[in-house]
C-alpha positions in Angstrom: -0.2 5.0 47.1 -1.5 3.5 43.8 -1.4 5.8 40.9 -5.0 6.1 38.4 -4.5 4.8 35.2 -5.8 7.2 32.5 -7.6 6.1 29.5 -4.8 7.1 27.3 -1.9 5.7 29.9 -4.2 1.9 29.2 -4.3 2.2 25.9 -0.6 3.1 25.7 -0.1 0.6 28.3 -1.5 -2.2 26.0 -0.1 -0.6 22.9 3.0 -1.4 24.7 2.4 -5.1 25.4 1.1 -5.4 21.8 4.2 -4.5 20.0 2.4 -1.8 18.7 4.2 1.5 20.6 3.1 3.9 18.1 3.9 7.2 20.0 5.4 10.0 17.5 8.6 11.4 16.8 8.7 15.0 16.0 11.1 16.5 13.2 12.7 19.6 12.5 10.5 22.4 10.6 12.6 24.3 7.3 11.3 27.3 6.2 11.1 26.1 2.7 7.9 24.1 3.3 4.9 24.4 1.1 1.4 23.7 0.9 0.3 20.5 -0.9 -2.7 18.9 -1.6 -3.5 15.6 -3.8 -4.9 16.1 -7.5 -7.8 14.7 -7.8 -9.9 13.9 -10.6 -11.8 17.0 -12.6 -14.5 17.2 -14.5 -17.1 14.1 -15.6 -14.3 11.7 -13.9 -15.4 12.9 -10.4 -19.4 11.6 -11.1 -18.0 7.7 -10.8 -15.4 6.1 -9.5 -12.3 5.9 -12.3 -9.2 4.6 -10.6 -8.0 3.3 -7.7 -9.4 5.4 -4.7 -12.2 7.3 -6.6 -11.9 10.8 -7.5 -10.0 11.8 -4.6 -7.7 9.3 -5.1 -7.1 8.6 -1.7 -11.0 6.5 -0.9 -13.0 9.5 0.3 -16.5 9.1 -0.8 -17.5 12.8 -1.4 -21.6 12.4 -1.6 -23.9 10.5 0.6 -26.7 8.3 0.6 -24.9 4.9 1.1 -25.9 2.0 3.1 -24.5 0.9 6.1 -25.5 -2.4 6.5 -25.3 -5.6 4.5 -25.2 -9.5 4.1 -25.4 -12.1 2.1 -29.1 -11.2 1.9 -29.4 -7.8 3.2 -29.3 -5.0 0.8 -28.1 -6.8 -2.5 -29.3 -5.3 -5.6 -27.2 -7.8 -7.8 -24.9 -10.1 -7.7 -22.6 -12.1 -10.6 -20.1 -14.6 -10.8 -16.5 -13.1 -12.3 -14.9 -16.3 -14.1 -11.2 -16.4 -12.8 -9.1 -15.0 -10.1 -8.3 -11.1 -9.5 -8.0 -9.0 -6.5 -8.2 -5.3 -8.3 -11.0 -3.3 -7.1 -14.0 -2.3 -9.8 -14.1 1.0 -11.6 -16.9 2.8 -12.7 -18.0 4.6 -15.5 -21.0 6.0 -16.7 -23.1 2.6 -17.5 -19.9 0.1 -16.9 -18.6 -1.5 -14.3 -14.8 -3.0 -15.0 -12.7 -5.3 -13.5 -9.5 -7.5 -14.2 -9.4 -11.3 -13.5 -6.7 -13.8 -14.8 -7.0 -17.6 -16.5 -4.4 -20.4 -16.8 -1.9 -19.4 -14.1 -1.8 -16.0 -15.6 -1.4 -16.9 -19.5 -4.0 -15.2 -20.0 -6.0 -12.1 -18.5 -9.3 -10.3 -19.1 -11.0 -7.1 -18.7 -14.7 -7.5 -18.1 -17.6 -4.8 -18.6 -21.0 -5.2 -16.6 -23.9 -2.9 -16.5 -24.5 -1.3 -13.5 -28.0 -1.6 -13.3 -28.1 -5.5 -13.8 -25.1 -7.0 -13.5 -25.0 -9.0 -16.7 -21.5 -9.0 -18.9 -21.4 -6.5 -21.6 -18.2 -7.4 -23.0 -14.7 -9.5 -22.3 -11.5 -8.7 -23.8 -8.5 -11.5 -23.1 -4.5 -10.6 -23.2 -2.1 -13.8 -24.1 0.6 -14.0 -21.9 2.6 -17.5 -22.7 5.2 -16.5 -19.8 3.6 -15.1 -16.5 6.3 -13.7 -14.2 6.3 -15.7 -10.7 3.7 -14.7 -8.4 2.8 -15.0 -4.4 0.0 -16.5 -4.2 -2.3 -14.0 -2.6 -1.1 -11.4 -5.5 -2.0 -13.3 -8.6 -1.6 -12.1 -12.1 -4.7 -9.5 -12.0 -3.8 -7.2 -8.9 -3.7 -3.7 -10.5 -6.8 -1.7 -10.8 -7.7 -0.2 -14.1 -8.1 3.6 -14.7 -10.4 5.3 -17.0 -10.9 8.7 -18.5 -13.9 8.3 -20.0 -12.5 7.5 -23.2 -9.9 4.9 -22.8 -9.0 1.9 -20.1 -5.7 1.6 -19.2 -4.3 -1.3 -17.7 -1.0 -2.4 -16.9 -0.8 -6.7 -17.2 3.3 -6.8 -15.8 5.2 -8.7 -18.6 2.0 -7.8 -21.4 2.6 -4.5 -20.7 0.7 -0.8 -20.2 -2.8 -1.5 -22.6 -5.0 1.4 -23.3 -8.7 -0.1 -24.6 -11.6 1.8 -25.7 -14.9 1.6 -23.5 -16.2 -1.1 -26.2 -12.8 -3.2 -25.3 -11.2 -2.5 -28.8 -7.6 -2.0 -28.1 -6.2 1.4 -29.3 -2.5 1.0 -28.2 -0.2 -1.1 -26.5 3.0 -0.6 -25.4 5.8 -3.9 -23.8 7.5 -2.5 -21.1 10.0 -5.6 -20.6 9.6 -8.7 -19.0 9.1 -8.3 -15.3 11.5 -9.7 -12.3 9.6 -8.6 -9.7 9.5 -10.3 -6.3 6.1 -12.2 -6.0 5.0 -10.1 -9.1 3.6 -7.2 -10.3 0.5 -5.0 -8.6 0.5 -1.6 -9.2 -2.2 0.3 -10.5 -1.7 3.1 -13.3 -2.3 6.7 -12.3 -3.5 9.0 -14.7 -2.4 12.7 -14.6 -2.1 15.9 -17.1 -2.5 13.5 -20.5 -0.4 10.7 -19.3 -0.5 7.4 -17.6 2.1 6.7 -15.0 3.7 3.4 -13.5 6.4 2.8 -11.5 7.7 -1.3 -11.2 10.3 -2.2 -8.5 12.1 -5.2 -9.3 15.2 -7.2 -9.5 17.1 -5.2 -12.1 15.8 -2.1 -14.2 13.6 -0.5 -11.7 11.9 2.3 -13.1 9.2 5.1 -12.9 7.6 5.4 -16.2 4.7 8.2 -18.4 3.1 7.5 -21.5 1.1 9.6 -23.8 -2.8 8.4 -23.1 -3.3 8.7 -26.9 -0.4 7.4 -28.4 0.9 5.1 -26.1 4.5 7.0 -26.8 6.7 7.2 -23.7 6.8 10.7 -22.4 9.7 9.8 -19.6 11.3 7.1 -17.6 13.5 7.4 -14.8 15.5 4.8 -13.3 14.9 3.6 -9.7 17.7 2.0 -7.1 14.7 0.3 -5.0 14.0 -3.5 -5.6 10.8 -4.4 -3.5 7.6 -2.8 -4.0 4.2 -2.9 -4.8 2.4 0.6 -4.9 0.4 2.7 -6.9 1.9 6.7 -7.6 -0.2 10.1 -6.7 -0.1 13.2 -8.3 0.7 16.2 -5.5 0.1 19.8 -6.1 3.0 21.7 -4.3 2.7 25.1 -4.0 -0.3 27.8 -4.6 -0.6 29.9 -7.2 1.9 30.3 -10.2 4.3 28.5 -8.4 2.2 25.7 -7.6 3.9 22.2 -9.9 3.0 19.1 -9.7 5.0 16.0 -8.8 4.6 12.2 -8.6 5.3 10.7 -5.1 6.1 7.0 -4.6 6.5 5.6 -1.5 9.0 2.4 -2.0 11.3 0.3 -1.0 13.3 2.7 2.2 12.2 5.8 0.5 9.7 8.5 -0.3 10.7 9.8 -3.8 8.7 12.6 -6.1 9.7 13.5 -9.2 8.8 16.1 -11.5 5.4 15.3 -13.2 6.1 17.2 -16.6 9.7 15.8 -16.7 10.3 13.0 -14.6 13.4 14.3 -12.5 13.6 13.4 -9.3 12.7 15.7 -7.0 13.0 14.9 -3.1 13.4 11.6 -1.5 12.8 11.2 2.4 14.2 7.8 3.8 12.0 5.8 6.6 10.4 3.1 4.9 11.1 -0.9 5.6 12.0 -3.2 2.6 8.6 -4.0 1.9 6.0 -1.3 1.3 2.5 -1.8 -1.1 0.0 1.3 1.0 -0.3 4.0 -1.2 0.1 7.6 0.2 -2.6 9.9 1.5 -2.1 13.6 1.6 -4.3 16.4 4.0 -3.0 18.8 6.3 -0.1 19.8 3.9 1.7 16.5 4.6 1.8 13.1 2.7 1.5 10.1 5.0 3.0 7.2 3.7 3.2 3.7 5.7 5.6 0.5 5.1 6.6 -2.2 6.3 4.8 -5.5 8.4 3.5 -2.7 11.0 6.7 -0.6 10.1 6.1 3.0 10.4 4.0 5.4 9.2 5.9 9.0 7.9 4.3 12.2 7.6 6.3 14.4 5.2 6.0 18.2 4.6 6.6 19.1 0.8 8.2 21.9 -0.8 12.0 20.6 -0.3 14.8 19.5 -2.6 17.3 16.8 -2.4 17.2 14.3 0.6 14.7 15.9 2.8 14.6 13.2 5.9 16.2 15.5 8.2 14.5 18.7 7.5 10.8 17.5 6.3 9.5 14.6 8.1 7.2 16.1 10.5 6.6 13.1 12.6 7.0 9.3 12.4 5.2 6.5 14.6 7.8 3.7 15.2 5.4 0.8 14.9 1.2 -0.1 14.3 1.1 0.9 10.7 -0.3 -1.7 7.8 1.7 -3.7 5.6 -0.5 -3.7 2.8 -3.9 -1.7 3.1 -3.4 2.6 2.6 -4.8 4.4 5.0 -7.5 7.1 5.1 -7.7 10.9 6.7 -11.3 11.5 8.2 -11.7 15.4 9.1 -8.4 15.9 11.4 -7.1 12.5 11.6 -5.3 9.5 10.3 -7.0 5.8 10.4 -4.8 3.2 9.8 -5.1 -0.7 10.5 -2.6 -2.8 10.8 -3.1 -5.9 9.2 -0.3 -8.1 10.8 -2.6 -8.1 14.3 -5.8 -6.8 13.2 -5.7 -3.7 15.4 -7.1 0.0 13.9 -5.1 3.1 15.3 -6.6 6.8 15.0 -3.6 9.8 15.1 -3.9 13.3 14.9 -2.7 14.0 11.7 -1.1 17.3 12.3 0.8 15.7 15.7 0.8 12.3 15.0 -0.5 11.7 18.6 -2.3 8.3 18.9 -5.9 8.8 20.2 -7.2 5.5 19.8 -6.6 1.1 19.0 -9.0 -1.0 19.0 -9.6 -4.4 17.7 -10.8 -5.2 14.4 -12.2 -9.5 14.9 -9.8 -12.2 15.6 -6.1 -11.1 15.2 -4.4 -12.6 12.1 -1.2 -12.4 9.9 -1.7 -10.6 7.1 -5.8 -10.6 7.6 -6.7 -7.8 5.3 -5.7 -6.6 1.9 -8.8 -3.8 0.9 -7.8 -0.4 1.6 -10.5 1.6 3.7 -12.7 3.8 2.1 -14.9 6.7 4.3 -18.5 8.1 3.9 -21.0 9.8 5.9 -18.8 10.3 8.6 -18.0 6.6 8.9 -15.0 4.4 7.6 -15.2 1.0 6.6 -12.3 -1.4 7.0 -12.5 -5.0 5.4 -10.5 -7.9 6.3 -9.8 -10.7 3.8 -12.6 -12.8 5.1 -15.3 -10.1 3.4 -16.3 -9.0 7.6 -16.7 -5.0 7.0 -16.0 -3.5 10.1 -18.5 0.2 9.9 -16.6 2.6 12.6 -17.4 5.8 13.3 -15.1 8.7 12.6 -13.8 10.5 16.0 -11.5 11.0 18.6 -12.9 7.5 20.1 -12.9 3.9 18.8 -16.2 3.6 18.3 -17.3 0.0 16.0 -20.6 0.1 15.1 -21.4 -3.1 13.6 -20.0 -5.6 11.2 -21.4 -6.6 7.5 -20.1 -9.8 5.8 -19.9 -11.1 2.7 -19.5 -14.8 3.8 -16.7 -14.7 0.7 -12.9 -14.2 0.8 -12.5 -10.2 -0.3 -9.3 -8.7 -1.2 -10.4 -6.2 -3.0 -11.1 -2.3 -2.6 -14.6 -0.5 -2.9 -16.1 1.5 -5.7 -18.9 3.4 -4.9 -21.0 5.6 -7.1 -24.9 7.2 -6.7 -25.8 5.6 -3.6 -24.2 2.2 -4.4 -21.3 0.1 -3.1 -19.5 -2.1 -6.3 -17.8 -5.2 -4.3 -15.6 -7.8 -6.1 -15.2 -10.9 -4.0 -13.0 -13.9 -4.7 -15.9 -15.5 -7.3 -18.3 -12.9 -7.5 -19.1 -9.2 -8.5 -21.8 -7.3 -5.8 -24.0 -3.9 -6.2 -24.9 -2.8 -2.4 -27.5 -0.3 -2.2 -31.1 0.4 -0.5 -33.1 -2.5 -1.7 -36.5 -1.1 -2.6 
């Protein structure tokens, strides 16, 4: 007698045959857990769209009123060429929108100010850089995204160093932080957090996790760093509740999860998992940090509130396989999307079980086929592959994809999104999606 196959046994079934098994393992619970939640950005900052993720840090679009749909011709309120090459994502702030790009192989690099309501170039401000570090190709020299608090840009330019401009591109301060030896470059993206402005860099040789004063420039702290690969960007977590409550600064690296103190710089818990290679930044609901590495390596969801090497005690569950290699992934509501980019294939979990409810096929499976993290609104989330298709599912228990927008345009880039507008940077171009009128 033939058994029925279940809905979930098929998709297991072809998870299976895909190489994509991504059913959790459970970890022990400790009894010193704690609650955590990511610090987001307060005050004017959370009106636009200042650093890398918005606000929330961690692409969660927290008003409405966005557009679904668009094309080439469909919903374009502006468009403008950006001279160069650069794949960090726009910012936003008040009138401005910023973005990176680099010239000459990297020798030199630019910040670039358009207003928001036309798109025309307020200002340009170029970095000399006679040495560029190495590069992969698809990184380039202008991969971090800028942050902003309103008063000062900060950008970190690898070998040029962390550069803090004012919002009229006048630099204020800038401050070498050695010549780079990182492989196929550098790419994170400064955080800002309490006053400072944080980067780590992974590399051949003097890794480190670094803070600098946002006025002065002046190094608060810098703590050394065994790792050797990696690409990230560092959050700011808030562990605890109430007087207890501190802050620390997760990285998720080369074979490791690390936080460190965010006032000191001490290391605080590491929690081992990761693959050698690892550029997603972390996302935190639930009170657990998910962090993913690897080409489709796994994906780690870690409880906070321990000391020391926590792997055994604090990892709450792991998938084995699915997750991406280079796009972070998002938390909709009670669970985890993900796509992973090495096949093209989007997996749902529960966050709190890690149980996979869903895959489903995002276009033609490709190495490496998108680079944009995923940003979610209106109950939707929107994955984009490196072609510029933006593949509009809707948040659930189901795979449900509702339709597909394109760009016609390579797009490596991340979302901003601000007042009922969508700020795209494609591979020549800069884009304001909204409700044409």
């Amino acid at each position: 007698m033939r058994r029925a196959v279940t809905h979930r046994t098929f998709l297991a079934l072809m998870a299976t045959i895909a190489g994509l098994a991504v059913a959790p393992t459970a970890m022990a619970r400790t009894a010193d857990s704690a609650p955590v939640r990511m610090v987001e950005v307060e005050g004017e900052g959370r009106d636009y769209w200042p650093g890398w993720r918005g606000p929330t840090r961690q692409g969660l679009v927290l008003d409405s009123g966005y557009v679904d749909r668009w094309g080439p011709n469909e919903n374009v309120l502006w468009k403008v060429a950006v001279p160069g090459s650069g794949n960090s994502s726009p910012i936003v702030w008040a009138d401005r929108v910023y973005v990176t790009t680099a010239f000459e192989g990297g020798k030199t690099r630019a910040l670039m100010a358009f207003d928001r309501a036309t798109g025309a170039k307020s200002w340009e401000r170029r970095f000399e850089d006679p040495s560029p570090e190495k590069v992969y190709p698809k990184n380039g020299f202008a991969s971090g995204t800028p942050a902003t608090d309103g008063e000062k840009i900060y950008l970190y330019f690898g070998g040029i160093g962390m550069i803090a401009v004012d919002l009229k591109g006048e630099i204020v301060w800038q401050t070498e932080l050695g010549e780079p030896n990182a492989y196929h470059g550098t790419a994170g993206s400064p955080l800002l957090h309490d006053g400072k402005v944080i980067i780590y860099q992974d590399q051949n040789g003097d890794s480190f996790i670094a803070a600098f004063d946002t006025k002065t420039g002046e190094r608060v702290w810098r703590t050394p760093r065994n790792a050797r690969v990696g690409w990230g960007t560092p959050i700011a977590v808030r562990v605890g509740e109430g007087e207890s409550a501190a802050d620390q600064i997760v990285v998720s690296s080369q074979q490791f999860v690390t936080a460190y103190d965010a006032q000191t710089g001490d290391e605080v818990w590491t929690a081992g998992g990761n693959l050698f290679e690892v550029i997603p930044t972390p996302v935190v609901a639930h009170d657990l940090i998910f962090a993913s590495s690897g080409r489709a390596g796994p994906t780690l969801a870690i409880r906070a509130g321990g000391t020391g090497n926590v792997t055994d005690t604090h990892i709450a569950w792991t998938s084995p396989k699915g997750s991406p290699f280079v796009p972070s992934g998002v938390v909709v509501g009670e669970n985890v999307y993900l796509v992973n980019d090495m096949v093209s294939i989007a997996t749902a979990f529960d966050a709190k079980s890690g149980e996979s409810l869903w895959q489903g096929r995002l276009g033609k499976a490709a190495r490496e086929s998108f680079s944009a993290s995923p940003v979610t609104v209106d109950g939707k989330i929107f994955f984009t592959n490196d072609d510029g298709d933006v593949f509009v599912l809707e948040a659930g228990d189901e795979f449900k994809l509702l339709h597909v927008n394109s760009f016609d345009e390579r797009t490596l880039a991340s979302p901003a999104l601000v007042d009922g507008v969508w700020y795209w940077r494609t591979a020549q171009h800069l884009w304001a999606i909204g409700q044409a009128n």
